[in-house]
N, C-alpha and C positions, 0 to 999 in steps of 0.2 A: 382856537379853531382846530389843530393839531391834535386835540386831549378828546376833541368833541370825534374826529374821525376815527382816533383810535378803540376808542369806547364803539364805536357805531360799525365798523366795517364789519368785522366780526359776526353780527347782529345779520345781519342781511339778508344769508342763506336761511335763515330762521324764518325772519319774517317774510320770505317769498314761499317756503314752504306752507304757511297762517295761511298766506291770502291764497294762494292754489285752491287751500283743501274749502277755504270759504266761499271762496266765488266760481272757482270751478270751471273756472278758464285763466290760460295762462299771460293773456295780452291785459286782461282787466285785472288779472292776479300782479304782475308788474308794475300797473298804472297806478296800483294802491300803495301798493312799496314806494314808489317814486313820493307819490302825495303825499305818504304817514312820513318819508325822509325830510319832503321837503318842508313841512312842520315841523317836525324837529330842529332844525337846523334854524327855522324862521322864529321858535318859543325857547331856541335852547336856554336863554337868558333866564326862561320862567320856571324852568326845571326844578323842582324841590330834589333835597338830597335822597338819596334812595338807590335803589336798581333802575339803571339806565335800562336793562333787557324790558322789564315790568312796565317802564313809560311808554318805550317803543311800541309795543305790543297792545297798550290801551290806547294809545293814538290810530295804530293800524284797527284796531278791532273796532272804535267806533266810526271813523271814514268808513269802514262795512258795511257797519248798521245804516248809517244814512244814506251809502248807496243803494241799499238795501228797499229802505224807504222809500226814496225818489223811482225806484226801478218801480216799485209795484203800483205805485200810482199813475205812472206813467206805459208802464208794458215795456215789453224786447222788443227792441229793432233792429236788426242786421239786414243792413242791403246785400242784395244777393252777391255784388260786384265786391264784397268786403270779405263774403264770408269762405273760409277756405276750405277746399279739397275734405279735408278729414270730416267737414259736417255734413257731408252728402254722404260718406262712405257706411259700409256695416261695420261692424262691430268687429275686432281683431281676431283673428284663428289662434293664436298662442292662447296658452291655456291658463300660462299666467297672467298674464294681460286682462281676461276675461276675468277672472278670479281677484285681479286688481278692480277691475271697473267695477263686477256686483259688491265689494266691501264700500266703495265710495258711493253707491249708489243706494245702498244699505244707512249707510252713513248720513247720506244728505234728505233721508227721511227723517231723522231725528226732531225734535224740536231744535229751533235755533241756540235754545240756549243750555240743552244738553248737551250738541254739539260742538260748542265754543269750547266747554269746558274742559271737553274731551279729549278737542284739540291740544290745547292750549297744555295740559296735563303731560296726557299718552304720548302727544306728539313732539311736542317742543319742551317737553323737561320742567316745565315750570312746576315749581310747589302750588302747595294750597293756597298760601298766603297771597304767593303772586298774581295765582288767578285771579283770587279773589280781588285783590286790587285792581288788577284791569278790567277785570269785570265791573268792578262796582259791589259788590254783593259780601256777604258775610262767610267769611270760610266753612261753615255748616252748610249753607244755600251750596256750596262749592260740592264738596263732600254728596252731597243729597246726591245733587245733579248729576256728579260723573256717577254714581252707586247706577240712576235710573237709566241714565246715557248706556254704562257696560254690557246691565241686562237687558236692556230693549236691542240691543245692534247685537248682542248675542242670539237673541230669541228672534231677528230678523237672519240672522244669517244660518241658523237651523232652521228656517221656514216657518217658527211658529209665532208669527208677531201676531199680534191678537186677541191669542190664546192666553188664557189666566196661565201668570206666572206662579206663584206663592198664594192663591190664593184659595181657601178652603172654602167650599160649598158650606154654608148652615141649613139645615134641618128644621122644623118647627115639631118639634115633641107635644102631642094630646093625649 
């Protein structure tokens, strides 16, 4: 149990960072830490040898998906008596603040699963390999994804999402 906390504590700030940038609130960003912890803790037995950071993180990253799931089948509810002060308010006057919201907001246009990657990558350090592992997917599929992830949230945060990136018009010569 000792080997298992010291492996794991570490990990934490990491993985509440993941579900933040996932969920995009901070109470249900917590609740998934707690859950993907308290599977760990409840499978550690099942653990295959590996990176502990790499397990955490595909435990945390599929409790997403299926909340994921279950949310959109079902729709958002927040009773009004739950919901707090800053969800009624505007939007911040600092400039950095603002300039933080439009990249995440930028951000959470991507597709799901460009943005995973990108997280999982840019944000929390993980290699290719590792992504790919928590993901599920082939480190090429990895690769592709963050290539399409960088220049879409690039060409969102210049204004021109939309817009042919790389792409050449053809001609029909007669």
């Amino acid at each position: 149990m000792k080997d298992m906390l010291v492996q794991v504590e570490p990990l934490i700030p990491a993985l509440r960072r993941y579900a933040r940038a996932l969920v995009r609130n901070r109470a249900n960003a917590d609740d998934l830490v707690q859950d993907c912890l308290e599977r760990a803790v409840s499978r550690w037995h099942q653990r295959r040898d590996g990176s502990v950071r790499a397990w955490l993180f595909t435990i945390l990253h599929n409790l997403a998906t299926d909340q994921f799931r279950q949310a959109s089948s079902r729709g958002r509810h927040v009773p009004i008596e739950e919901a707090g002060e800053g969800e009624f308010r505007g939007a911040a006057a600092q400039e950095h603040r603002l300039m933080y919201q439009d990249v995440l907001d930028k951000l959470a246009k991507l597709p799901g699963e460009q943005r995973a990657v990108l997280l999982l990558v840019a944000v929390e350090d993980l290699s290719y390999a590792e992504a790919a592992k928590v993901l599920n997917v082939p480190i090429g599929t990895v690769m592709s994804r963050l290539s399409r992830a960088r220049e879409r949230l690039q060409q969102e945060l210049d204004g021109v999402a939309g817009a042919p990136g790389n792409v050449v018009t053809m001609r029909r010569l007669t």
